[in-house]
N, C-alpha and C positions, 0 to 999 in steps of 0.2 A: 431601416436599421436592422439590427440582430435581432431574430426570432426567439427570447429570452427561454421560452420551452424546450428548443433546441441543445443548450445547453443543460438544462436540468436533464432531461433525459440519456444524453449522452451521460453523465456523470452515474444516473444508475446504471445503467449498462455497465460502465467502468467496473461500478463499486460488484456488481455478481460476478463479473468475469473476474475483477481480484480476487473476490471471496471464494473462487472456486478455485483458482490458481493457487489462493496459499491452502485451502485444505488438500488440496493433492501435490501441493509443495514437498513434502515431506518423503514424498518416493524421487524424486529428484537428487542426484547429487552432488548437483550444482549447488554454490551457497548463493553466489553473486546471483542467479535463478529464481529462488528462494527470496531474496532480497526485493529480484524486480517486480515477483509476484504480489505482494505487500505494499511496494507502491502504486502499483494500479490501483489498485482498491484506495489509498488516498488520496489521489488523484482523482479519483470518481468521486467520493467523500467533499472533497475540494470544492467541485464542480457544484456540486447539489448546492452547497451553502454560499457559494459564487452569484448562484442567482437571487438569492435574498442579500446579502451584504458582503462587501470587497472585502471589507476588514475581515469578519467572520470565517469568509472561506481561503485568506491566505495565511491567517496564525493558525486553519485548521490542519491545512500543509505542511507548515511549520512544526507544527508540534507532532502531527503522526507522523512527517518523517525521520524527526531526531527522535521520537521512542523507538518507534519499529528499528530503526539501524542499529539502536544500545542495545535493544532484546535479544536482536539476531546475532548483532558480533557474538556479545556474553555466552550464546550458545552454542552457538563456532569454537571459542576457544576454549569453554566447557566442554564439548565433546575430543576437541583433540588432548587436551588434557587426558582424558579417561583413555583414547586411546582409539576411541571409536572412527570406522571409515566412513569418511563424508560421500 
């Protein structure tokens, strides 16, 4: 069967290379970039709690990825509002 550590550790990997992707997201001026950076990292998030329980780790998907995308739009349309170049 599947090597269940295999999965856990892919999912950290994920979750640093996200967290590193959105803190230098931010010189990026791509949004939809910016957007994809933020998913990895829940995607890794996912992973890690995928190998303890199904449920767990797909309402954990669920629910980071519909904050993250509220956050990010709100701040999309808050800066072009102000006027600011993405």
């Amino acid at each position: 069967m599947f090597d269940i550590y295999i999965w856990f550790y892919t999912g950290v990997a994920l979750t640093i290379l996200g967290s590193l992707g959105t803190a230098l997201g931010p010189g990026v001026k791509d949004p939809i970039t910016r957007t994809l950076n933020t998913e990895v990292a829940a995607v890794g998030v996912s992973l890690i709690f995928l190998t303890y329980n199904h449920t767990i780790g797909l309402l954990t998907f669920i629910a980071a990825t519909a904050i993250i995308t509220m956050i990010l739009l709100r701040a999309i349309v808050r800066l072009e509002e102000v006027g600011a170049e993405l």
